[in-house]
KELOLUM-644941 format. One record per residue (C-alpha): residue in three letters; x, y, z. Coordinates in Angstrom, 1 decimal. Layout:
BEGIN
<atom 'ALA'; <X; Y; Z>>;
...
REM end
This chain:
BEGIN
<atom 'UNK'; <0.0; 0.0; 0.0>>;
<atom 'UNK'; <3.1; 2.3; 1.0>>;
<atom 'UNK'; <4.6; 1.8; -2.2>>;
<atom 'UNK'; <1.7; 2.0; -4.2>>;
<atom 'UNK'; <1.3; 5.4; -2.9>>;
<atom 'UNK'; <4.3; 6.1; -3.7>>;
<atom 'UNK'; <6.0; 6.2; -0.4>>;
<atom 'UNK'; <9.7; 5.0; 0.0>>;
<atom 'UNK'; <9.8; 1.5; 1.7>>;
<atom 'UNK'; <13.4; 0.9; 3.2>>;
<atom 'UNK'; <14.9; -1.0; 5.9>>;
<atom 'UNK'; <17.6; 1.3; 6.5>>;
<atom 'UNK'; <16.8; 4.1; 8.6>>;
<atom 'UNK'; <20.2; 5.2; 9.6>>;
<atom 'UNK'; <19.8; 8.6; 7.7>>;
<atom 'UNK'; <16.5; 9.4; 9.9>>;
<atom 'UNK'; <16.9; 11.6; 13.2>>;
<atom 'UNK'; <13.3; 11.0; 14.3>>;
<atom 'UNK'; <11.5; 7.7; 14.1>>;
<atom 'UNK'; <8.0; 7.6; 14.6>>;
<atom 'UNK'; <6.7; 4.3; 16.3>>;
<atom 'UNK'; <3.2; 2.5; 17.8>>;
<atom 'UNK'; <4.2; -0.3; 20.0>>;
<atom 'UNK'; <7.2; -0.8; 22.2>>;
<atom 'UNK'; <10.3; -0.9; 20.0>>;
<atom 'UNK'; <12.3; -4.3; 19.8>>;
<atom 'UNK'; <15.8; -3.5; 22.3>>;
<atom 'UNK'; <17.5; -5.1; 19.9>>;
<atom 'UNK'; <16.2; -2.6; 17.2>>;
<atom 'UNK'; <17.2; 1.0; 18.7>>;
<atom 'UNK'; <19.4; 2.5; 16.7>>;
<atom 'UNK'; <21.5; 4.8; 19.6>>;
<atom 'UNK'; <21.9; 8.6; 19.1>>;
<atom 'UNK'; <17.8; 8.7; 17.6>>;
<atom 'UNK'; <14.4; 10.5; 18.6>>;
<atom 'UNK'; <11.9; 8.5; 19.3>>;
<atom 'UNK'; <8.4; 8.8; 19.5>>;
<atom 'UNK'; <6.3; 5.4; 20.9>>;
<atom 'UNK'; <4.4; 3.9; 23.8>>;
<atom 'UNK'; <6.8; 3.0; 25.9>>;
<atom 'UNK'; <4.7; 1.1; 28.5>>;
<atom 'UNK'; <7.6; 2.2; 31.0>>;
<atom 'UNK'; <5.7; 5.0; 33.1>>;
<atom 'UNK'; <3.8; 3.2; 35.6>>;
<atom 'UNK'; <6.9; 0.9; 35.4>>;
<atom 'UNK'; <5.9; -2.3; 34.2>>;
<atom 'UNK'; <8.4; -4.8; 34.9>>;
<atom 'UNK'; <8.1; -6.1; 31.1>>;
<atom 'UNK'; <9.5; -3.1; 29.4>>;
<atom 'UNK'; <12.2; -2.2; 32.4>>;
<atom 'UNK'; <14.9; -3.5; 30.2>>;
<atom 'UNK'; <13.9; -1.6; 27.3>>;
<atom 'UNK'; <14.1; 2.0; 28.9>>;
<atom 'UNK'; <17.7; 0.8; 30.9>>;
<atom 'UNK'; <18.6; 0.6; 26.9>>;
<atom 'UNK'; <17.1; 3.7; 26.1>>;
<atom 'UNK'; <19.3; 5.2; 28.6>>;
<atom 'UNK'; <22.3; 3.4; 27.7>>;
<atom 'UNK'; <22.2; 4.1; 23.8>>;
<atom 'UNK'; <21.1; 8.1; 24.5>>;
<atom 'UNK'; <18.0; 7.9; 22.9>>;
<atom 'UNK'; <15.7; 10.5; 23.0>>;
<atom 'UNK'; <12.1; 8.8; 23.8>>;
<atom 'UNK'; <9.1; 10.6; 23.6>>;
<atom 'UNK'; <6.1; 8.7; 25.0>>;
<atom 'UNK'; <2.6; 9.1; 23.2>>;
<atom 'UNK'; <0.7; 8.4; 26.9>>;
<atom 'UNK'; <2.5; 12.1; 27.8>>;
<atom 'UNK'; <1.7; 14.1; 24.9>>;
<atom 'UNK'; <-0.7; 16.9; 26.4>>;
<atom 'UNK'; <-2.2; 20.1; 25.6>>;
<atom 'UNK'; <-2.5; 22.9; 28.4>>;
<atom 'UNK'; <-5.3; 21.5; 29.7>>;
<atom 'UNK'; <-3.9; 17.9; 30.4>>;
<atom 'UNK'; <-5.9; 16.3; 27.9>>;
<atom 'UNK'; <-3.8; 14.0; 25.7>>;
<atom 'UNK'; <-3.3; 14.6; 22.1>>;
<atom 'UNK'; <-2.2; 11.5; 20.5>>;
<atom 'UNK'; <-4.0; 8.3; 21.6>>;
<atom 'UNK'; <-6.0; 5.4; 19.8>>;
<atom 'UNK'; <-8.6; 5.3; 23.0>>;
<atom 'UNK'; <-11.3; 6.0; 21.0>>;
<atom 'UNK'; <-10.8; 2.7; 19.2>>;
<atom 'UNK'; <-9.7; 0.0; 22.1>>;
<atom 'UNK'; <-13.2; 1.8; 23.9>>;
<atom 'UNK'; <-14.8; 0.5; 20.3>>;
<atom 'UNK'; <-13.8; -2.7; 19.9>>;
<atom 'UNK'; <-13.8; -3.4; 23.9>>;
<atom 'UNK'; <-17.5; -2.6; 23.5>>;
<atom 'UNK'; <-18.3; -4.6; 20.4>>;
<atom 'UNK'; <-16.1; -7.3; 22.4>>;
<atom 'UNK'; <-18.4; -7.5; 25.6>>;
<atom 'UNK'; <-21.0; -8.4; 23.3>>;
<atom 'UNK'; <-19.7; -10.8; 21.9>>;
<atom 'UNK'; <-18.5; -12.7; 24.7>>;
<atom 'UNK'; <-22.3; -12.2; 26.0>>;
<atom 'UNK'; <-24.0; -13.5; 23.2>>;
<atom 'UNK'; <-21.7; -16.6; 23.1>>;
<atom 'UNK'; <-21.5; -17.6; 26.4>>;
<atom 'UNK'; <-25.1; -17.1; 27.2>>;
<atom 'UNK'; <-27.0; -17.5; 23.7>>;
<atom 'UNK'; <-24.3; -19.9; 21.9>>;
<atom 'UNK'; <-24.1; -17.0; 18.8>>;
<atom 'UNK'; <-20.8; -16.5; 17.5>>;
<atom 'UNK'; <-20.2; -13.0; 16.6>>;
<atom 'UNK'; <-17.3; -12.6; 13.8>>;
<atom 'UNK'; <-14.7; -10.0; 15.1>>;
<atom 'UNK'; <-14.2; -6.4; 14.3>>;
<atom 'UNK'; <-10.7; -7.6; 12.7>>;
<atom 'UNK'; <-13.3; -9.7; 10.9>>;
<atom 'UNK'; <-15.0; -6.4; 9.1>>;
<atom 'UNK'; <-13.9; -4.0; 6.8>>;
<atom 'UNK'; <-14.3; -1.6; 8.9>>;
<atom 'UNK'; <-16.0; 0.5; 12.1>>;
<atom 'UNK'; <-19.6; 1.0; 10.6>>;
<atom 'UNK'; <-19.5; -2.5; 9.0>>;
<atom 'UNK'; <-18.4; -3.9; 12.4>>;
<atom 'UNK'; <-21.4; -1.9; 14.0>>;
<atom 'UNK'; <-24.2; -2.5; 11.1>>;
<atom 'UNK'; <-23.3; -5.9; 12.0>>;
<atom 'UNK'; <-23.6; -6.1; 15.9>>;
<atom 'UNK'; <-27.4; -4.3; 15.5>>;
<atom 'UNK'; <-28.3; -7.7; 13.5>>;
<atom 'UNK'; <-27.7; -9.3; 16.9>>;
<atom 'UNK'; <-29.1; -7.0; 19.8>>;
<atom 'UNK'; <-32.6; -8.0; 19.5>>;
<atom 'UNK'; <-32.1; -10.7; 21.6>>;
<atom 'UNK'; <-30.1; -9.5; 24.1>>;
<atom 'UNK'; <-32.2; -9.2; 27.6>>;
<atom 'UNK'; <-32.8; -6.6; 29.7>>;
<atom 'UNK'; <-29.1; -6.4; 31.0>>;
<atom 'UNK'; <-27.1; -4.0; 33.1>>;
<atom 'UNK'; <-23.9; -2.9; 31.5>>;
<atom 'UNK'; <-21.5; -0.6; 33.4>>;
<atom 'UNK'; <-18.8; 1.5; 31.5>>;
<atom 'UNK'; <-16.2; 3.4; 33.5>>;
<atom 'UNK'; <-14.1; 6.4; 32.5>>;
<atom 'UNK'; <-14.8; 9.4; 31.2>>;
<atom 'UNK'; <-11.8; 9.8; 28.8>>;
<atom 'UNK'; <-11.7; 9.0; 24.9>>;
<atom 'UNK'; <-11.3; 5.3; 25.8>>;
<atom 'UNK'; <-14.6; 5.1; 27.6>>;
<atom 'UNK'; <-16.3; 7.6; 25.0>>;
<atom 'UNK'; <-15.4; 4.9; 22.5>>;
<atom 'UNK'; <-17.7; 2.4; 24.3>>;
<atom 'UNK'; <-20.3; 4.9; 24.9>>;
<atom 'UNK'; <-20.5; 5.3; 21.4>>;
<atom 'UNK'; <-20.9; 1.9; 20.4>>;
<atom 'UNK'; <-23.5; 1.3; 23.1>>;
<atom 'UNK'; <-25.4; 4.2; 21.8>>;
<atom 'UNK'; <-25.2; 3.0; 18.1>>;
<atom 'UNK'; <-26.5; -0.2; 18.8>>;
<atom 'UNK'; <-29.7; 1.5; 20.7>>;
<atom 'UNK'; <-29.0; 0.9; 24.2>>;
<atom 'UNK'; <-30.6; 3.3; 26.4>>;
<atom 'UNK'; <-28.0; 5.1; 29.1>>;
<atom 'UNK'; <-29.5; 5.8; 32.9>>;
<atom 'UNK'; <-28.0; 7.8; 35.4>>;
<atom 'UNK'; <-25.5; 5.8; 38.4>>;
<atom 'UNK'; <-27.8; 6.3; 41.1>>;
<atom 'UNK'; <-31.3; 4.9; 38.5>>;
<atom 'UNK'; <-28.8; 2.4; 37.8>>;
<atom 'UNK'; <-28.4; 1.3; 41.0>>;
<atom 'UNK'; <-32.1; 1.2; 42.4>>;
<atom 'UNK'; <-34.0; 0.4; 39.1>>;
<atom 'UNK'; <-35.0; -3.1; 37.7>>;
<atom 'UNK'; <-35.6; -2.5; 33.9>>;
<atom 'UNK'; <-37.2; -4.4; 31.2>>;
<atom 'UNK'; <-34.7; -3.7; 28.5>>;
<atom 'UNK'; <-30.7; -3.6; 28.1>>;
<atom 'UNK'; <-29.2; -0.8; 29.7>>;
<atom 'UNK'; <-26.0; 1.3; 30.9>>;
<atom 'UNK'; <-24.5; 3.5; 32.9>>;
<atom 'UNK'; <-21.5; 5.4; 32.6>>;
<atom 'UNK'; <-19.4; 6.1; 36.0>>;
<atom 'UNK'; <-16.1; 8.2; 36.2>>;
<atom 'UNK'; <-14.0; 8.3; 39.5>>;
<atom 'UNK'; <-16.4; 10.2; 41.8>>;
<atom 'UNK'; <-19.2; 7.4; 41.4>>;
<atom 'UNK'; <-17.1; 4.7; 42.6>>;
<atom 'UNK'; <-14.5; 6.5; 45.0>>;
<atom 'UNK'; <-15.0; 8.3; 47.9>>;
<atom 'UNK'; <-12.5; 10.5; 50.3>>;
<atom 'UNK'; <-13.9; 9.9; 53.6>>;
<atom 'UNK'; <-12.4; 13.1; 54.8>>;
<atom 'UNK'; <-14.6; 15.3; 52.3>>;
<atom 'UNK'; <-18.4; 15.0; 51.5>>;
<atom 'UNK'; <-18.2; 16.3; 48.0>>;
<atom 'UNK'; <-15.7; 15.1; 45.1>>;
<atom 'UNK'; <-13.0; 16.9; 44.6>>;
<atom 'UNK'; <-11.4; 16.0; 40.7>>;
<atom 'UNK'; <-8.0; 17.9; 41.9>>;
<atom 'UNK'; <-7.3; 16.0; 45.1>>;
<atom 'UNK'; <-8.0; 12.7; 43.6>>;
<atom 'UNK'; <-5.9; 13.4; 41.1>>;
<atom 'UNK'; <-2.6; 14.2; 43.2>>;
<atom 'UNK'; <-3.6; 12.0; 46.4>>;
<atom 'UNK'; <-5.2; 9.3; 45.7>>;
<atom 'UNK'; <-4.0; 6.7; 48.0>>;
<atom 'UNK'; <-6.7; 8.8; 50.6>>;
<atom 'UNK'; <-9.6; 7.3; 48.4>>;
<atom 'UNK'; <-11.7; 4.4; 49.3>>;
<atom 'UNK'; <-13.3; 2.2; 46.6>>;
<atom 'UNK'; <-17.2; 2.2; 46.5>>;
<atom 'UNK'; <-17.5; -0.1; 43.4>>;
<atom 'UNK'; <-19.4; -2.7; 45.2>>;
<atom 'UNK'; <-22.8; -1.8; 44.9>>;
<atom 'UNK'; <-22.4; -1.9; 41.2>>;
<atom 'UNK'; <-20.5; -5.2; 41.6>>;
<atom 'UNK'; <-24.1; -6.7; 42.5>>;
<atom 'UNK'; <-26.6; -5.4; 39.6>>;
<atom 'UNK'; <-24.3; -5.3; 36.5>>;
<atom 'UNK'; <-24.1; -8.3; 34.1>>;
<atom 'UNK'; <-21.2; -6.9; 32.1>>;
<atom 'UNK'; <-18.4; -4.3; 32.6>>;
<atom 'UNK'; <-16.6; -2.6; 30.3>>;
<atom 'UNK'; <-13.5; -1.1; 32.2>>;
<atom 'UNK'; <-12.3; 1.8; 30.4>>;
<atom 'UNK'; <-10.8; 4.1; 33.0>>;
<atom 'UNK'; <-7.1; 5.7; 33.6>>;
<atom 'UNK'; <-5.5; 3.8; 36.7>>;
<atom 'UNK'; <-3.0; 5.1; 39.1>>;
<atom 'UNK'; <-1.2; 2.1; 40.8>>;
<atom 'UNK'; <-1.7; 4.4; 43.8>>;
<atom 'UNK'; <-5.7; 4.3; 43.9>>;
<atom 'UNK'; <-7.9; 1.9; 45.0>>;
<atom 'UNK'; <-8.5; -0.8; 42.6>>;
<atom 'UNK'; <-12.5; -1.7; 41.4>>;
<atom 'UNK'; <-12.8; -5.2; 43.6>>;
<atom 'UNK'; <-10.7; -7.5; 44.5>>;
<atom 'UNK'; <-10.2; -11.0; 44.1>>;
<atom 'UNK'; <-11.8; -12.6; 47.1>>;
<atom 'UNK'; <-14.9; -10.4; 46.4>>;
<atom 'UNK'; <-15.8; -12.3; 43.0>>;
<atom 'UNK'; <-16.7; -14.8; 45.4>>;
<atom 'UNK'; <-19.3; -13.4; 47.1>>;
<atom 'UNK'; <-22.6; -14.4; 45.9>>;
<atom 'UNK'; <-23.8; -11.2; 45.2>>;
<atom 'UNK'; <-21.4; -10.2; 42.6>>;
<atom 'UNK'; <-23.4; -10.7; 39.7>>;
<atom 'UNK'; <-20.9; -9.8; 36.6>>;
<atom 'UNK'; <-20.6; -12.5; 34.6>>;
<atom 'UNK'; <-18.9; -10.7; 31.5>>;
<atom 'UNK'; <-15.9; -8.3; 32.1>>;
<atom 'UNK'; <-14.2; -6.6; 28.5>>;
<atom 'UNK'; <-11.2; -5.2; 30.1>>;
<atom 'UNK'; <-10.1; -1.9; 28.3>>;
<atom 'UNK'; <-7.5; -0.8; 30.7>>;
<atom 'UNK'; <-5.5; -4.2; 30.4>>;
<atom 'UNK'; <-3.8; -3.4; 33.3>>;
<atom 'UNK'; <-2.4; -6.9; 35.1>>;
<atom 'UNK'; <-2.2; -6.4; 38.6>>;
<atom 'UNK'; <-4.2; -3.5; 38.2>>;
<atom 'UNK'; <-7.6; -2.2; 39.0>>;
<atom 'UNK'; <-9.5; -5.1; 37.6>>;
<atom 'UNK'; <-8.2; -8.4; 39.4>>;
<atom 'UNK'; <-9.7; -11.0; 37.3>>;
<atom 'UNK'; <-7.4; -9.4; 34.3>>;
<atom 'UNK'; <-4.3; -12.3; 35.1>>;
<atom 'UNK'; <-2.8; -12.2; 31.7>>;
<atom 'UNK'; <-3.5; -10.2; 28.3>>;
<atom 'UNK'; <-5.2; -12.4; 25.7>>;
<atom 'UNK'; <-4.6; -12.2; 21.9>>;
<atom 'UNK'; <-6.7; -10.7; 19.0>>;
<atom 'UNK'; <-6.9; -14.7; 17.6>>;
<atom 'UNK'; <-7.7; -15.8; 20.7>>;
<atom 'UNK'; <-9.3; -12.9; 23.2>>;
<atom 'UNK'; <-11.6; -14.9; 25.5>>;
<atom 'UNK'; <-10.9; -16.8; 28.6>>;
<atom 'UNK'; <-12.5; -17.7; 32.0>>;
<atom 'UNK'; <-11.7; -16.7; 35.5>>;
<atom 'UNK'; <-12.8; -19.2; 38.1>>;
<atom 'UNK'; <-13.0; -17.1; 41.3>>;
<atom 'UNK'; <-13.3; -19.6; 44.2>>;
<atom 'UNK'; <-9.8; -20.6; 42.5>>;
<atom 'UNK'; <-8.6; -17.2; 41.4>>;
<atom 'UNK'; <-7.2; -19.4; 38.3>>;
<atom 'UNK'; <-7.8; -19.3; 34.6>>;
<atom 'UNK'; <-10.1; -21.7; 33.5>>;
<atom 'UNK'; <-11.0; -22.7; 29.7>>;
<atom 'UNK'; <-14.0; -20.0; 28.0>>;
<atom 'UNK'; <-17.3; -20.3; 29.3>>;
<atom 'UNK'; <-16.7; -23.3; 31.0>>;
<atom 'UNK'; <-18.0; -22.4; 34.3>>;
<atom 'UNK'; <-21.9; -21.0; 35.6>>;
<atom 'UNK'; <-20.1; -19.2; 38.3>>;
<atom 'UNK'; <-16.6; -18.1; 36.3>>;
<atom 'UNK'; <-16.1; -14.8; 34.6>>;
<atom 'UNK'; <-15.5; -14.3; 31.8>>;
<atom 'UNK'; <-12.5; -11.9; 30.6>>;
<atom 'UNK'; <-10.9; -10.7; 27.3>>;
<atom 'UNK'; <-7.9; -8.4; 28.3>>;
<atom 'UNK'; <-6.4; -7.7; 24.7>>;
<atom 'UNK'; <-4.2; -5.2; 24.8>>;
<atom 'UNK'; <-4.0; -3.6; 21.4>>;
<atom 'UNK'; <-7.7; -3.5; 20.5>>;
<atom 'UNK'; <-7.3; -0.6; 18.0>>;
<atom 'UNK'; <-5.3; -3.0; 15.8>>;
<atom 'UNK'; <-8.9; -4.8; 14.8>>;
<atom 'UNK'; <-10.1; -1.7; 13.0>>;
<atom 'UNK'; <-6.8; -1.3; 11.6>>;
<atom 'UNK'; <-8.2; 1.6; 8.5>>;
<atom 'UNK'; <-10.1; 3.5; 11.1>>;
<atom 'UNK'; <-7.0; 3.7; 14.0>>;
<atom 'UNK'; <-4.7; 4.1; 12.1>>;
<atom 'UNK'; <-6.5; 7.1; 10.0>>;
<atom 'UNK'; <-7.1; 8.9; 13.3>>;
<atom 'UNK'; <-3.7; 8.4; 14.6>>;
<atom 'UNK'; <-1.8; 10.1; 11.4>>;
<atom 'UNK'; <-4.5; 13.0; 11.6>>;
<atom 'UNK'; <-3.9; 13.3; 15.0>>;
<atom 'UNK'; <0.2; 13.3; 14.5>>;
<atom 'UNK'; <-0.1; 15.5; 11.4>>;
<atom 'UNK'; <-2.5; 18.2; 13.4>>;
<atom 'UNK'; <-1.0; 18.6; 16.7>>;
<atom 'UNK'; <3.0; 16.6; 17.3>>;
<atom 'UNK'; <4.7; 17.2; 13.5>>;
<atom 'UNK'; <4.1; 20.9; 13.2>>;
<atom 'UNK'; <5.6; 21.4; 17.4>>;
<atom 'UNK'; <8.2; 20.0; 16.3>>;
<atom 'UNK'; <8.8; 21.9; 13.1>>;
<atom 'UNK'; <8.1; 24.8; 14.7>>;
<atom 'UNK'; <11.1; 24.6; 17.4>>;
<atom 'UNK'; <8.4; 25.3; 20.2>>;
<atom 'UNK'; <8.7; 22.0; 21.6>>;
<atom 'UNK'; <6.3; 22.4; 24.9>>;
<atom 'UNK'; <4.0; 19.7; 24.9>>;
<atom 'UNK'; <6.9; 17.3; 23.3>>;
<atom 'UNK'; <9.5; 18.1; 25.9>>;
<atom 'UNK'; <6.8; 17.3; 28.9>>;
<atom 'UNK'; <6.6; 14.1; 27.1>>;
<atom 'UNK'; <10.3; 13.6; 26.9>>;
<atom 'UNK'; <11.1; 10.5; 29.3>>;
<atom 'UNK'; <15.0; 10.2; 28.3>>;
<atom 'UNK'; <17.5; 12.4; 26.5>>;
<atom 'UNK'; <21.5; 12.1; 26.5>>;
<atom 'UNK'; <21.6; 9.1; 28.5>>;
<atom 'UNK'; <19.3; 10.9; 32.1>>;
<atom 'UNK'; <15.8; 10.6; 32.8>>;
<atom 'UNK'; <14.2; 13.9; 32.5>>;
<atom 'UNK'; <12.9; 15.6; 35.4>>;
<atom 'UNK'; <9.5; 14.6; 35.4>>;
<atom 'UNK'; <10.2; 11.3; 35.4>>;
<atom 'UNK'; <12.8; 11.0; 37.7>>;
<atom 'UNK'; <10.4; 9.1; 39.9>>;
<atom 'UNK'; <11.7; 6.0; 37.1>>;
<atom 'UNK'; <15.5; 6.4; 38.3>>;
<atom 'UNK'; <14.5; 3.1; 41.1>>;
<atom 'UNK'; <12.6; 1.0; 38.4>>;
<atom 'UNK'; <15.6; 1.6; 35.8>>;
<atom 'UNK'; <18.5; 0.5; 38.4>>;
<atom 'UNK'; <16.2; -2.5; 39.4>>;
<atom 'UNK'; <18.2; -6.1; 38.4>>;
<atom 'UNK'; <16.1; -8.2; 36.1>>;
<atom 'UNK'; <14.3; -10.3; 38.1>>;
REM end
């Protein structure tokens, strides 16, 4: 397609000061002296990727991470949430019409694109029941599965309706921090604190734990902040979700039955919770069920990947042809061999042995 467009194709990149990535770059790959711009997957330090920033360092790379890129109001700039929040929705689905009505939904890889994946799904949604579907986060990735929800005519109620209400027809809510957290030192949310302190937050995810069939987890986690449930509360027999599409893909994060990422070709499994094991896909009346894939905008490859380059070509290429490099220095994890000073908080995770 490149070539066809008339775009050089090369392997040699030598001649190239900034390289422009997606995924995590192979260590072996960095070329040393370079600029580049990629998810790192380094700042909440993963343990995976530790070895590729102590390379970073090493080679004096200059690594610009995608997950920093902000304008002046904090918002990011360059992200495929939109897309993971998409297919993540289309996802729940069809884990929900499998497991419980033995229809097997083709994938969104599976369609040409976004409104052929979603003419499809509204083919199917007349026989979903009246179930409770709870999205959370209020960013682009939960707008994503808001938007797909919507599309396929599923009428959105407010938290506390949610909560109290029986209905006779599918529904969801849509809950960002404040309906699921609470400061017990304050009797109104305050967005700011939360942000900068949230180990002083308590989880109050519970209640929605025991009406709602399927979540679709699409929120922003600090490792700091209280996570949604945890293991040993799957068990109780009040927590009624049966189908969890896990957006945030965060293992050992904020969603406990997430215990490994899962695969485009193969994105469903089971979590038995009186085990707190993996167990084969709907095998089990009383297991969850989980798809944790963790590059979900790669199934509407035409759509992501359109939004992405618009996204680049509108807000990141012309910073950095103008010289003003604001937003791009914030991002700026590593240059000349040091860990900026933002995220010096990294210098522990870098000097870490491999385990």
């Amino acid at each position: 397609m490149y070539m066809a467009s008339g775009i050089e194709v090369t392997d040699d990149v030598s001649h190239c000061d900034v390289l422009f990535g997606i995924k995590e770059v192979p260590v072996w790959a960095l070329q040393p002296g370079k600029s580049y711009f990629f998810f790192s997957h380094t700042i909440k330090k993963q343990a995976h990727n530790r070895k590729l920033l102590q390379e970073i360092l090493a080679r004096n790379i200059t690594m610009i991470d995608y997950e920093c890129l902000v304008d002046e109001l904090g918002n990011r700039t360059v992200a495929f949430g939109r897309f993971a929040g998409i297919v993540g929705a289309y996802n729940a689905f069809r884990m929900w019409m499998l497991r419980f009505h033995e229809i097997h939904m083709k994938s969104a890889s599976e369609c040409g694109d976004m409104e052929e994946m979603l003419d499809y799904a509204r083919h199917h949604t007349g026989v979903i029941e009246p179930v409770k579907i709870a999205v959370t986060g209020s960013g682009r990735v939960g707008k994503g599965a808001v938007e797909v929800l919507k599309n396929l005519g599923i009428r959105q109620v407010e938290p506390d309706d949610y909560l109290t209400n029986q209905y006779d027809e599918p529904v969801f809510t849509w809950l960002s921090s404040r309906h699921y957290l609470r400061n017990p030192n304050q009797e109104t949310w305050d967005e700011k604190n939360y942000r900068e302190n949230p180990v002083d937050f308590e989880r109050h995810f519970l209640a929605f734990a025991y009406c709602t069939d399927i979540l679709i987890p699409c929120h922003y986690w600090n490792p700091k902040a209280p996570v949604l449930f945890t293991a040993d509360e799957t068990r109780s027999p009040h927590f009624k979700i049966k189908v969890i599409s896990d957006v945030t893909c965060d293992l050992e994060g904020s969603v406990p039955t997430t215990i490994r990422t899962s695969t485009i070709d193969d994105p469903f499994y089971d979590y038995n919770p009186a085990t707190q094991s993996e167990a084969a896909p709907f095998s089990g009346e009383r297991n969850i069920t989980v798809c944790a894939v963790d590059n979900l905008p790669c199934e509407l490859p035409w759509d992501a990947s359109k939004s992405f380059g618009d996204m680049l070509k509108e807000t990141i290429i012309p910073e950095l042809l103008s010289g003003q490099h604001v937003s791009i220095d914030k991002a700026t994890l590593a240059k000349d061999g040091q860990l900026m000073p933002r995220y010096q908080y990294l210098a522990d995770y870098v000097l870490e042995p491999e385990s």
